[in-house]
C-alpha positions in Angstrom: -34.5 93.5 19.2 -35.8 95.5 16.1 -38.1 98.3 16.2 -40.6 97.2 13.8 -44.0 99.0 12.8 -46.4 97.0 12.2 -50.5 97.9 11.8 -52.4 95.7 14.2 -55.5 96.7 12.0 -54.5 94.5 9.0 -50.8 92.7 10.5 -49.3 94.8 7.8 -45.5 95.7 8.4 -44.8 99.4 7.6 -41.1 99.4 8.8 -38.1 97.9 10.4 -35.1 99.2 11.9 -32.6 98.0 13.5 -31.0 98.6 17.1 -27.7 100.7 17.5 -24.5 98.9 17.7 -22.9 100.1 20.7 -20.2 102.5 18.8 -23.5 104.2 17.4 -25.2 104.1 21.0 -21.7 105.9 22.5 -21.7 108.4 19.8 -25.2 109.3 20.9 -24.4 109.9 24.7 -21.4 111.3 24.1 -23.5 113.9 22.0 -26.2 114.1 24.5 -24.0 114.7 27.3 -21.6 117.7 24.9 -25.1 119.1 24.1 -26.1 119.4 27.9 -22.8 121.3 28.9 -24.1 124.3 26.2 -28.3 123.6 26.8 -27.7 123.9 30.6 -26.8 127.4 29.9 -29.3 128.7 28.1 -32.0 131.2 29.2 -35.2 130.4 29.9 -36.4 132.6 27.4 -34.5 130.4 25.0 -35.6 127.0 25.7 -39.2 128.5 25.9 -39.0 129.3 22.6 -38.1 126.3 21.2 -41.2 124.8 23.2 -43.5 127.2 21.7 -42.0 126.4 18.2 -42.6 122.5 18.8 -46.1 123.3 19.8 -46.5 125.0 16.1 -45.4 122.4 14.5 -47.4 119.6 16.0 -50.3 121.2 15.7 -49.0 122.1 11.7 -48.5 118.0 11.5 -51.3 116.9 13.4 -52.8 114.8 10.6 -49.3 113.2 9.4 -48.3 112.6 13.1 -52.0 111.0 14.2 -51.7 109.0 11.3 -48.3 107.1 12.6 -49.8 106.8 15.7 -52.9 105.1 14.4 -51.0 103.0 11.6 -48.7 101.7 14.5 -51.5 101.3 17.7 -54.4 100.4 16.0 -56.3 103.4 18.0 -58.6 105.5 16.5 -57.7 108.0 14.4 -59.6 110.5 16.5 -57.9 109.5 19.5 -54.7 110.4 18.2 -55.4 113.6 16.8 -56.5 114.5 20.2 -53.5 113.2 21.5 -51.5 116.0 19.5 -53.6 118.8 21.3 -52.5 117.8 24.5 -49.2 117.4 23.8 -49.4 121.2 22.5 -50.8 122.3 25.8 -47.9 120.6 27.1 -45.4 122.1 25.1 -46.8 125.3 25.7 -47.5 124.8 29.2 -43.7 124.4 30.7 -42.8 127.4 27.8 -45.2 129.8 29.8 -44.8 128.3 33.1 -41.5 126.4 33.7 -39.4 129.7 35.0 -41.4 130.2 37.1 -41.8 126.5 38.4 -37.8 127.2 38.9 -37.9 130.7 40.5 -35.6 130.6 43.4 -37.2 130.4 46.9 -36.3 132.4 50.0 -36.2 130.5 53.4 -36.7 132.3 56.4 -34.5 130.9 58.8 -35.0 131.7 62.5 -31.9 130.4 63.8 -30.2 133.6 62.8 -26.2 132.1 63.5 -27.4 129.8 60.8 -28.8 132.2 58.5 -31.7 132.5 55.6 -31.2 130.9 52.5 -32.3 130.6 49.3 -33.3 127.5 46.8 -32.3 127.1 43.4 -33.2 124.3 40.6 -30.8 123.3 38.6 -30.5 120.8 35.6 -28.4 117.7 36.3 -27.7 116.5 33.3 -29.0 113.4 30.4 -32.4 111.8 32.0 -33.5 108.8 30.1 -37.0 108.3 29.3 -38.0 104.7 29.0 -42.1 104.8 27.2 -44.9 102.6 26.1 -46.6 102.9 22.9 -50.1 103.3 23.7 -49.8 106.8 23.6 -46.6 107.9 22.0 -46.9 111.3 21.5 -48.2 112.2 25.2 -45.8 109.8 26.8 -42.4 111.4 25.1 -43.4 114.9 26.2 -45.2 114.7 29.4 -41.7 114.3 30.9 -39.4 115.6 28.1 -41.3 119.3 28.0 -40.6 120.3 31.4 -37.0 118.5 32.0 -36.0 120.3 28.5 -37.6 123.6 30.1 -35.3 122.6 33.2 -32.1 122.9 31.4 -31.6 119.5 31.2 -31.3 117.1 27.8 -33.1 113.5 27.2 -32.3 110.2 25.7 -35.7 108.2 24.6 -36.1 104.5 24.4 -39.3 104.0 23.5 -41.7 101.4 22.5 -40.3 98.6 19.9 -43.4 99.0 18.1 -44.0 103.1 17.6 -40.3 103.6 16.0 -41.8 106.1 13.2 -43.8 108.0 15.8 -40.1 108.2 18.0 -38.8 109.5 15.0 -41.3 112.1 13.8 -40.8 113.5 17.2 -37.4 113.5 17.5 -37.5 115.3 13.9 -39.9 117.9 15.4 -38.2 118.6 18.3 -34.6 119.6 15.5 -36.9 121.4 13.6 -38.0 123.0 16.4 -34.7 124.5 16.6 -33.5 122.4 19.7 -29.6 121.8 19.1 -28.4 118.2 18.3 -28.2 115.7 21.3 -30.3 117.9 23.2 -33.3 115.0 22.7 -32.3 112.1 21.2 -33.7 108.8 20.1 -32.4 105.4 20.6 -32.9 102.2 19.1 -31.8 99.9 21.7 -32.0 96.7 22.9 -32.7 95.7 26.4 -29.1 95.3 27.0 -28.4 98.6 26.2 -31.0 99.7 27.8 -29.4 98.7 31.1 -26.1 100.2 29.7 -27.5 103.2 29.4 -29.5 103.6 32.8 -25.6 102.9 34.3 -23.5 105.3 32.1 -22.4 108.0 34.7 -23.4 111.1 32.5 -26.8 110.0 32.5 -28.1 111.4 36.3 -32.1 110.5 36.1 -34.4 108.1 34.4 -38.7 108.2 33.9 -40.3 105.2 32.9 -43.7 104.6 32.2 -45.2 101.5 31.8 -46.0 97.5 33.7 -45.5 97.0 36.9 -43.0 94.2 36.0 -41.1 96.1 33.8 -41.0 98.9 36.6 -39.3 97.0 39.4 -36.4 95.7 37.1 -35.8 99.3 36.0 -36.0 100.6 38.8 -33.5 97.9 40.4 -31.2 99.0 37.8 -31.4 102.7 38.6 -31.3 102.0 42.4 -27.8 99.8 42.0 -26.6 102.9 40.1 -28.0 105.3 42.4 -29.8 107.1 39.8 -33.0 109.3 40.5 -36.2 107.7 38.6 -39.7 108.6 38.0 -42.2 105.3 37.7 -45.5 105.7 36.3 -46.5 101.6 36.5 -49.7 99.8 35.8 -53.5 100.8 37.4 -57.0 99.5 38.1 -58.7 102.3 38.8 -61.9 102.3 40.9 -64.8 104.5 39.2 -67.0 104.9 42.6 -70.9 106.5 41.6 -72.8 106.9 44.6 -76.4 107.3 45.0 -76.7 111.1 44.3 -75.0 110.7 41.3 -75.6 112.8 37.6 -76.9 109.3 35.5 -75.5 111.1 32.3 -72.2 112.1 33.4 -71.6 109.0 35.0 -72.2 107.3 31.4 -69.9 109.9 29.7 -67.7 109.3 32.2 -68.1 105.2 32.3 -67.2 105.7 28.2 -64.8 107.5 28.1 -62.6 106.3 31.2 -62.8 102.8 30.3 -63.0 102.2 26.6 -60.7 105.2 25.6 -57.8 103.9 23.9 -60.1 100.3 23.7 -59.7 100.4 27.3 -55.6 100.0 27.2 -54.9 103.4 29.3 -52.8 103.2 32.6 -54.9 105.2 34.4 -58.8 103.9 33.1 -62.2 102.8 35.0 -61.3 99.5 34.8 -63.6 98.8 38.3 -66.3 100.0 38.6 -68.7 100.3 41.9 -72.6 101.3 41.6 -74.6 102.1 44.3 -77.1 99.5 44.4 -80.1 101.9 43.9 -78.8 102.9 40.7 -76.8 99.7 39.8 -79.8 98.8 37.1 -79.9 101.8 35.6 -76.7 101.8 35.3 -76.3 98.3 33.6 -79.3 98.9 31.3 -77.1 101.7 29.7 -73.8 100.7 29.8 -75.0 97.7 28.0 -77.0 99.6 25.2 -74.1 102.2 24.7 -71.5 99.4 24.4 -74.1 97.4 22.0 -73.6 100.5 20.0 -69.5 100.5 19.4 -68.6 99.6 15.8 -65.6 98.2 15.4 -63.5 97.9 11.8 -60.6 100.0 10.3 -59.3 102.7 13.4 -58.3 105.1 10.5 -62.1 105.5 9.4 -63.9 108.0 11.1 -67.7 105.8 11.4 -64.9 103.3 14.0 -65.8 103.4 17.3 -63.8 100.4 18.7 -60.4 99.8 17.7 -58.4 96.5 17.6 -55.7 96.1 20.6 -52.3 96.7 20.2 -51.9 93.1 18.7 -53.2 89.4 18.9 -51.2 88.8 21.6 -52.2 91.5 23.5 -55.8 90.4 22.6 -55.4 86.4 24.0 -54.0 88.2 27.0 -57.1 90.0 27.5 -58.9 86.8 26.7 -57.1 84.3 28.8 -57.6 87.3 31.7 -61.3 86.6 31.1 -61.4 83.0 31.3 -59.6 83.3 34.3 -61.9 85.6 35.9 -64.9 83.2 34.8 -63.1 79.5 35.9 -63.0 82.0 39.3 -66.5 82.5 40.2 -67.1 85.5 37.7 -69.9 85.8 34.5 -68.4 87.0 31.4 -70.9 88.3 29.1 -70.0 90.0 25.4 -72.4 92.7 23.8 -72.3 94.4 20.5 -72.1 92.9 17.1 -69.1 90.0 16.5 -66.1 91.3 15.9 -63.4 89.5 13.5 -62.3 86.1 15.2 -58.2 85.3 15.5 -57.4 89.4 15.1 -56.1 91.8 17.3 -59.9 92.7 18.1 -61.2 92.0 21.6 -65.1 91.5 21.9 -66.5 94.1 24.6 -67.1 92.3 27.8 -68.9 93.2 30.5 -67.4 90.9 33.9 -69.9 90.8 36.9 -70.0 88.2 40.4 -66.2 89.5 40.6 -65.2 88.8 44.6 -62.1 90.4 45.9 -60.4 87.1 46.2 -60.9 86.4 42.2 -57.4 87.1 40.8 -58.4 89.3 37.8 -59.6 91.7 40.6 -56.2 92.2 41.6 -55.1 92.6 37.6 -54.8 95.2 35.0 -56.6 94.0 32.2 -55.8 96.0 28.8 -58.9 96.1 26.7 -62.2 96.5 26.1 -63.8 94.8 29.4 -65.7 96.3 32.2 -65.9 94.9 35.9 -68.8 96.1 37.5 -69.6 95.6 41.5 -73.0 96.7 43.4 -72.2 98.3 47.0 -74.5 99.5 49.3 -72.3 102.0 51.6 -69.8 104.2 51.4 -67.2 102.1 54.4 -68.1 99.0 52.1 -66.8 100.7 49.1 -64.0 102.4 50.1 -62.4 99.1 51.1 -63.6 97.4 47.9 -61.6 100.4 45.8 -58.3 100.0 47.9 -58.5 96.3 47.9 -55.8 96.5 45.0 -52.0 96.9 44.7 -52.7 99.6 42.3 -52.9 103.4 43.2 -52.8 105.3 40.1 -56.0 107.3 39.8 -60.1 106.9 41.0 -63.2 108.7 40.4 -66.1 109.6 42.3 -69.4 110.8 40.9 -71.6 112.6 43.2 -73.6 115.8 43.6 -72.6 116.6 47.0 -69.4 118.2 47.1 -69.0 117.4 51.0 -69.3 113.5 50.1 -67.0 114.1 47.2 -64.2 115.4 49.2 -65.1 112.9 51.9 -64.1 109.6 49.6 -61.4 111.3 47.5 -59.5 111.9 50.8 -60.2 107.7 51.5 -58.8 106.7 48.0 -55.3 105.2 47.5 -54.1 107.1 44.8 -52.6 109.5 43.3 -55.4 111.2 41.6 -59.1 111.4 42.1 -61.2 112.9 39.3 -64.9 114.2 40.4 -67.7 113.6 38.4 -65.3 112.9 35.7 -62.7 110.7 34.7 -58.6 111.2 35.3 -58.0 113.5 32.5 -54.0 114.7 31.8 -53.7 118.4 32.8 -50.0 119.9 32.3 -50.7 122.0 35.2 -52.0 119.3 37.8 -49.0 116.6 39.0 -50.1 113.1 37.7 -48.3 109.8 39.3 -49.4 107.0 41.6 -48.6 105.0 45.1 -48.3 101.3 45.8 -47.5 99.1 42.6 -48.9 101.9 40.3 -44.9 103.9 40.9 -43.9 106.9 42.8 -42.6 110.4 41.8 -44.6 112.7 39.6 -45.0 114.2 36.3 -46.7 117.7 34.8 -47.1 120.8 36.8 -44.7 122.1 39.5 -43.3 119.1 40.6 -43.2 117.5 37.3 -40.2 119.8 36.4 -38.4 119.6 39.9 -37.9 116.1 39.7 -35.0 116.5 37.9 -33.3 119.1 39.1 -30.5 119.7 42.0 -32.6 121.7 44.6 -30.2 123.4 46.1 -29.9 125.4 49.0 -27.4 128.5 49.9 -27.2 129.9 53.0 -25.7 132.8 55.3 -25.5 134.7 58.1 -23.5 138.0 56.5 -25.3 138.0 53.0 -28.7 139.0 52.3 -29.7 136.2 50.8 -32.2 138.3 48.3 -29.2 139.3 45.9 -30.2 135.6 44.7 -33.8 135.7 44.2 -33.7 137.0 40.9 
């Protein structure tokens, strides 16, 4: 399986590289797993450094590291610089606030023959982190910033298609003054991959990515008895209710569906308008995707950018033509984009039903569902009616209705008024099909750690809260 880079823009190939033989894949682990027994050891102080140090130096490359990301997505080129400023927050983020994450705990115990105790994180040992390409930056270091801020080191199989972005990053990270083996790349097959999910001296693994491609990792990991992290697929309901702010609900519509040319996990991919507003709504939506521009992602007048690739794009198509031979009305807006490329043609699908298979499918691109409700029971069981639970939205001016619905939505996260934005400091994962676990935050950097717990009856347990 070679790691090729390949523009979906023009079908240009940038780069090839080939997958490790396994002598090369060994030498790596066994690296990894010598760098851990040293890393595990260090201070936080130490490892924060480093993190702040990365941070620099992705910001310092911003412009050469949005470029590979752009040359090998096909996103725009102002989507991936922006990717590189969250990543810094991130970076920064677990450097300023990961010891603390990990401060020991005291438990009060009031069976006093038993004793208190006290609850200590500590780093377990290689996690691999299995990553999809759509964003390549944010996906590496959304789980490797914190378990590297845990003590623990990382192996990276990442997309076949982003190699040189794997690369830059791994060269940041060295540069960055993080010891060899302490994050590593890999160019390995699927094979391997397995392989490596079963070596012994790797003791967690974080995937992010389909649904499909979830279960058989996580099958793997759970015959191996290995902890894992899934961040899986979503259709995310964007619910606007009949209070709602008309303008941030289009910001909002925008941004949460055709970010990334709508190929984001955790998008608006459904989304349900009160009926007294469901017009307005469509009169908009429809004039402010007549307005996208589609051509080259690298020039800054693009506003829509090709899929990841034509067969990513006759997915998307096929997905429509489903939906329509279903009951559905598929209608395209904004001038024609090129025909037989990796470009989709915004589509807006309406007359969805909840029995139409597409309504139970993540659809990666450019296309809108859009449902009318009436009340808020009604909607509430159209957004759950999915096996996804990743993330949701509500838009409303009454904070009492707002909190009313979020606490009804199947998901991980609920944005207000807003779309599900990444936060370092806020836990991000999902529930049914869209994975368990969680990444960013507090529990983002336990996942990986032994929490362990000593206790006694003789010893004041405070001599370990330090």
């Amino acid at each position: 399986m070679p790691y090729q880079s390949k523009n979906p823009y023009n079908n240009e190939v940038l780069a090839t590289f080939d997958t490790l033989t396994d002598a090369q894949l060994e030498e790596k682990l066994v690296k990894a797993h010598e760098a851990f027994q040293s890393w595990k050891n260090t201070t936080f102080e130490e490892r924060a450094a480093i993190l702040h140090r990365a941070a620099e130096l992705v910001m310092e490359r911003r412009e050469e590291l949005a470029s590979y990301n752009t040359l090998e997505t096909g996103k725009l080129f102002m989507e991936s610089a922006w990717e590189m400023n969250v990543v810094a927050d991130m970076f920064n983020h677990y450097a300023d606030h990961g010891a603390e994450y990990l401060k020991p705990e005291i438990i009060k115990n009031p069976d006093q023959n038993a004793g208190d105790a006290v609850g200590i994180y500590q780093p377990t040992g290689i996690i691999y982190q299995i990553e999809p390409w759509n964003a390549p930056y944010f996906q590496i270091v959304r789980p490797m910033s914190a378990t590297l801020m845990a003590g623990n080191v990382m192996v990276l199989k990442h997309a076949s298609n982003v190699p040189q972005c794997a690369l830059a990053m791994e060269k940041l990270m060295r540069d960055a003054g993080a010891p060899e083996g302490v994050f590593t790349n890999l160019f390995v097959s699927y094979e391997q991959s397995d392989r490596v999910i079963a070596d012994p001296r790797v003791t967690g693994v974080t995937i992010t990515g389909s649904t499909e491609v979830g279960r058989g990792v996580a099958a793997t990991a759970g015959q191996n008895l290995k902890k894992i992290v899934l961040e899986l697929g979503g259709s995310d309901a964007m619910v606007v209710l009949d209070d709602a702010d008309m303008e941030k609900v289009m910001q909002g519509a925008m941004v949460g569906r055709l970010t990334l040319s709508g190929q984001a996990c955790v998008g608006d991919k459904r989304m349900f308008i009160h009926s007294s507003l469901y017009d307005t709504f469509m009169e908009q939506i429809k004039e402010a995707v007549c307005n996208l521009v589609s051509g080259d992602p690298m020039d800054q007048a693009t506003t829509l950018a090709p899929v990841v690739n034509k067969k990513a794009a006759d997915k998307v198509r096929a997905q429509i033509a489903l939906a329509v031979e279903h009951g559905a009305t598929a209608t395209t807006y904004g001038q024609p984009v090129p025909e037989d490329t990796a470009f989709v043609q915004p589509t807006i699908l309406t007359n969805v039903t909840p029995d139409n298979p597409i309504f139970n499918e993540e659809i990666f691109g450019p296309v809108l569902m859009i449902f009318s409700f009436d009340t808020e029971e009604e909607v509430v069981a159209l957004a759950n009616g999915t096996q996804y639970g990743l993330g949701s939205s509500v838009y409303t001016e009454s904070p009492e209705r707002a909190y009313r619905l979020a606490a009804q939505m199947e998901s991980g996260a609920v944005s207000v008024n807003q779309p599900t934005l990444p936060s370092p400091a806020i836990p991000f994962g999902g529930i049914k099909n869209s994975g368990y676990g969680r990444e960013l935050g507090a529990d983002g950097i336990r996942e990986f750690t032994n929490q362990k717990y000593i206790n006694s009856n003789s010893i004041d347990m405070k001599v370990f809260h330090l």
